[in-house]
MITORTOR-502411 format. One record per residue (C-alpha): residue in three letters; chain; x negated, y, z. Coordinates in pm, 1 decimal. Example, Ala and Ser with C-alpha at 12.3 -4.5 7.8 and 13.67 -1.06 7.14 Angstrom:
residues 2
Ala/A/-1230.0/-450.0/780.0
Ser/A/-1367.0/-106.0/714.0
END
This chain:
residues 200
Unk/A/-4803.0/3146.2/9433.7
Unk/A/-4647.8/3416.0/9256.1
Unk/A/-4700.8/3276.4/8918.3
Unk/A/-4539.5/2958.8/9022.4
Unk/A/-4205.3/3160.9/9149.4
Unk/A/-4225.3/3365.8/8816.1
Unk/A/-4217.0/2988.2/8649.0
Unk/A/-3942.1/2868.7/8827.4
Unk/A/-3742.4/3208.5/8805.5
Unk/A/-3779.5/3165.9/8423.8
Unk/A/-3683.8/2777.4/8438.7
Unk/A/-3379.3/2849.4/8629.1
Unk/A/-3242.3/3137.8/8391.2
Unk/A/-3361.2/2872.4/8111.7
Unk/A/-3137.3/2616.3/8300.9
Unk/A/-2860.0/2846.8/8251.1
Unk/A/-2804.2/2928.5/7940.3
Unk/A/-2868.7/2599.5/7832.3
Unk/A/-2572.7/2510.8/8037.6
Unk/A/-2349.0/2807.7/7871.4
Unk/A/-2290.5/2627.7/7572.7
Unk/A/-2116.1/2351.5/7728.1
Unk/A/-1910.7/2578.9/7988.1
Unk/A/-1781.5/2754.5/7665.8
Unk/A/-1696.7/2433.4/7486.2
Unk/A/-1526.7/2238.0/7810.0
Unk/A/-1314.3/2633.5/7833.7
Unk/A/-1186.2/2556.5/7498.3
Unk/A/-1050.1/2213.3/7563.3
Unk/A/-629.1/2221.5/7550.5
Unk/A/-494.9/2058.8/7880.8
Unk/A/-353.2/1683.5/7866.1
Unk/A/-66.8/1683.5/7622.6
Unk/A/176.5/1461.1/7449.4
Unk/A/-20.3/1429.5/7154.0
Unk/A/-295.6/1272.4/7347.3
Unk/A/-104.3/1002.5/7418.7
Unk/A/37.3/944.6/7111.9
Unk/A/-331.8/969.0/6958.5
Unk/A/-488.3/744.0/7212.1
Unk/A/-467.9/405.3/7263.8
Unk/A/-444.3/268.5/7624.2
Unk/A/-649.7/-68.5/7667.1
Unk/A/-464.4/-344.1/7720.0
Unk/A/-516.1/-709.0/7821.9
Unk/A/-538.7/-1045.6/7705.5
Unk/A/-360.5/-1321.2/7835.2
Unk/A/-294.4/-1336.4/8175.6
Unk/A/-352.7/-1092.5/8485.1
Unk/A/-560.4/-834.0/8394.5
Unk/A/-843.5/-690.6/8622.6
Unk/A/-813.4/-384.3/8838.1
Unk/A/-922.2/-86.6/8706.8
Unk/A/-1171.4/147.7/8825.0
Unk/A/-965.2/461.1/9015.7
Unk/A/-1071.0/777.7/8756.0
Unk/A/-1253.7/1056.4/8841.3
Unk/A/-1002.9/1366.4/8875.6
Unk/A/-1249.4/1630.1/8920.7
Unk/A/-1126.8/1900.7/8670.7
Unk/A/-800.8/1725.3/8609.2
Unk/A/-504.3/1991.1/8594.4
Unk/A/-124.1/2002.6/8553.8
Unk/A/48.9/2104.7/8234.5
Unk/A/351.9/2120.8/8110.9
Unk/A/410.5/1827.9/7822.4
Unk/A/650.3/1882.5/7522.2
Unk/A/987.3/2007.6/7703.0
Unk/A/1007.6/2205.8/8027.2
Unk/A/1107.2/1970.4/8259.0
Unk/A/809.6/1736.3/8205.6
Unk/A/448.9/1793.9/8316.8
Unk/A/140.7/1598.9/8260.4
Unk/A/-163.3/1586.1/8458.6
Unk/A/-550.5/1504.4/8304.4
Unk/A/-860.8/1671.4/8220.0
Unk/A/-839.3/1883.8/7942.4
Unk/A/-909.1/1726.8/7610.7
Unk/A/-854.3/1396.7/7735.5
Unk/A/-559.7/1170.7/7755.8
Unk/A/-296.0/1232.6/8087.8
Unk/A/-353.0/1038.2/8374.8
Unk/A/19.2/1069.1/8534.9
Unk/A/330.5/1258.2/8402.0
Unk/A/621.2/1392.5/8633.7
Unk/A/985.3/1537.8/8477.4
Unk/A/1316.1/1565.0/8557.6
Unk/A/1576.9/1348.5/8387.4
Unk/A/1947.0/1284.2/8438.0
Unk/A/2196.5/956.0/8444.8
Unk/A/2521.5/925.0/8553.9
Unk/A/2403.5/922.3/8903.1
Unk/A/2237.4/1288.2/8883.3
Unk/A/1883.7/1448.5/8887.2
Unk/A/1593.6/1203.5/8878.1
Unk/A/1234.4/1224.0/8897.8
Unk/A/1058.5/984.5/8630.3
Unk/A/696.4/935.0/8686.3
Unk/A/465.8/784.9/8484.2
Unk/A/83.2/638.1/8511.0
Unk/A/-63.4/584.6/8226.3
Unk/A/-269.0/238.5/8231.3
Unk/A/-228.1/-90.1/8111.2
Unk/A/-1.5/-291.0/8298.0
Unk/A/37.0/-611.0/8274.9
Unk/A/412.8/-719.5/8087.9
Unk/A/748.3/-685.0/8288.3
Unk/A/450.9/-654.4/8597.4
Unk/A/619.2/-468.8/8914.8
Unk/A/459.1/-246.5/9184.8
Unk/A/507.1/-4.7/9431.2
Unk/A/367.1/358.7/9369.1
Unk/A/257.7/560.0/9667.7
Unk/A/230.7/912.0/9737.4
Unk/A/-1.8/1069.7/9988.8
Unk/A/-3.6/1392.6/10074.9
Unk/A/137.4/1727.5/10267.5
Unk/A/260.7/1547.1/10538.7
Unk/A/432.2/1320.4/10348.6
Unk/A/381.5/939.9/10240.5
Unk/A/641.3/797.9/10071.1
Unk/A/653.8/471.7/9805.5
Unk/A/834.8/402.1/9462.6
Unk/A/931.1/140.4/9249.8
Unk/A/754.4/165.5/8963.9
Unk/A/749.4/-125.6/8649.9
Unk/A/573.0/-215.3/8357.7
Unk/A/744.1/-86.0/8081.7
Unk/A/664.9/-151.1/7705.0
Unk/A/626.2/144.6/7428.0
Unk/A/575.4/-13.9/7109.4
Unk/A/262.4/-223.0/7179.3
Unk/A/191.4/-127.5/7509.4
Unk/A/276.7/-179.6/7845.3
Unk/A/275.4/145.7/8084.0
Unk/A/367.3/197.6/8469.5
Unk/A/751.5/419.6/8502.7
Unk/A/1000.6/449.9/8699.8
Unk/A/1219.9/735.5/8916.2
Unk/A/1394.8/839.5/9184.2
Unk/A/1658.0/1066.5/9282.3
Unk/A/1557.8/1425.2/9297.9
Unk/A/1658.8/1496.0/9656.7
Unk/A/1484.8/1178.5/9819.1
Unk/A/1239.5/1333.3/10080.0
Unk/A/939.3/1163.1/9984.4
Unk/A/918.5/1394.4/9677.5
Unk/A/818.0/1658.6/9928.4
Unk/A/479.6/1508.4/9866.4
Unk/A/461.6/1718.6/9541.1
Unk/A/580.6/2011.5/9691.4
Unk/A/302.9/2111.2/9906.7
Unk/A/-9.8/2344.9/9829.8
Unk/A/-237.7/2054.3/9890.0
Unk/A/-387.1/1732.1/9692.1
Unk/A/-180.1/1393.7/9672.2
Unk/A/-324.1/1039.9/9613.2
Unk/A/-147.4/843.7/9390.1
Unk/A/-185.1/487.9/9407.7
Unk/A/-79.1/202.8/9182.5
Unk/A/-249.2/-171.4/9268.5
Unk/A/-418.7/-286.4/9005.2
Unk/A/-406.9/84.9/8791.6
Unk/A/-654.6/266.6/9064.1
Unk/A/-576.3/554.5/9235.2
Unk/A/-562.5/924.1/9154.8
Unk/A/-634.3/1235.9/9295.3
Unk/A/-334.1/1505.6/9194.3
Unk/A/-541.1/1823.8/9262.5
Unk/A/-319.1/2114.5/9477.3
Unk/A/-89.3/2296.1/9172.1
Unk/A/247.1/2478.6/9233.0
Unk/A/391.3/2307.4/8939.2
Unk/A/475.4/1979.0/9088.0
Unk/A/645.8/2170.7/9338.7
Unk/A/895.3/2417.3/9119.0
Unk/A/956.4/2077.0/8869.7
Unk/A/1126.5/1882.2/9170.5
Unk/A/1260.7/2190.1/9316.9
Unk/A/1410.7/2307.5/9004.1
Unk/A/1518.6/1954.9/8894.0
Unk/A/1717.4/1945.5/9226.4
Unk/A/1897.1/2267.1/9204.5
Unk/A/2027.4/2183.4/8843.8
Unk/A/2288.8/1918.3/8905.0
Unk/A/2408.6/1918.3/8580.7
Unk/A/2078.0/1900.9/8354.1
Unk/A/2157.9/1756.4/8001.0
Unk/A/2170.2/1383.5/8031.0
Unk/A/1863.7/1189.0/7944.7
Unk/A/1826.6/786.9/7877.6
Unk/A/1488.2/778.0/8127.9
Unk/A/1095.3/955.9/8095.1
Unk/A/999.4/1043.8/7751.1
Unk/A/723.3/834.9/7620.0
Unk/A/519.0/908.1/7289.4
Unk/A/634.5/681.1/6965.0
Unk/A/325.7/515.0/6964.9
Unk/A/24.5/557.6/7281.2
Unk/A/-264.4/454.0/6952.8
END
């Protein structure tokens, strides 16, 4: 008996640092970033509807901030973003642009819904082409109340039919982007959401 527990003691700590190695490497992954995007390409269909996808596994997924400070992306480190948040400006004031990125199908229209912190609240949200693909956008005003669904300390499900839907896992970020983007009337105007030159 006790030379069995001494084996299994010995497998176990073998078990472990086998595992270190990949620890280390997955603690030297970046977070989600611009350049993933433009690096990647996101899959897109033939003719016709395309299928649903499968909703993505978040586990590990984190916010980040992308390439200006009022614009955050959210993925798994080394990997391409999932869904991207920032505050832009029109003539109307403050909005909130949100993006999911998966194929959608062209000039394709949807609602996008928020769950979470008390709060459930659906957006407009369109297929909209960058260069030779077809992405979900679209915004809101800063101050609409179903943003609140970002500002909370707990995880939001964000759903868009036929692109899955995603676990945003708890972050303060969300929260001070929308909260900041409202108290900033007069943020320098932007045309709409950033989007990479090319998603390949």
């Amino acid at each position: 008996m006790a030379a069995r527990l001494c084996h299994s003691a010995r497998m176990a700590r073998a078990s472990v640092f086998t595992l270190l190695p990949f620890v280390a490497l997955a603690a030297c992954q970046p977070p989600a970033s611009d350049e993933y995007v433009e690096r990647s390409r996101i899959a897109q269909s033939g003719e016709g509807a395309s299928q649903p996808i499968t909703s993505p596994d978040t586990t590990g997924a984190i916010w980040a901030p992308g390439g200006k400070d009022t614009r955050l992306l959210y993925g798994k480190p080394g990997e391409r973003p999932l869904f991207a948040i920032e505050c832009v400006d029109d003539a109307a004031g403050p909005r909130i642009a949100y993006t999911r990125f998966a194929a959608a199908d062209p000039h394709a229209k949807a609602l996008l819904a928020l769950i979470g912190n008390g709060h459930v609240a659906r957006f407009k949200i369109d297929a909209v082409q960058v260069n030779d693909a077809w992405l979900w956008q679209g915004s809101v005003e800063a101050d609409i109340q179903g943003l609140n669904a970002l500002t909370g300390t707990r995880d939001v499900e964000a759903t868009v039919p036929g692109a899955g839907s995603i676990i945003l896992n708890a972050s303060a970020l969300p929260g001070e982007l929308v909260e900041n983007c409202r108290a900033q009337p007069n943020v320098e105007p932007t045309p709409g959401p950033s989007a990479p030159e090319d998603p390949a």
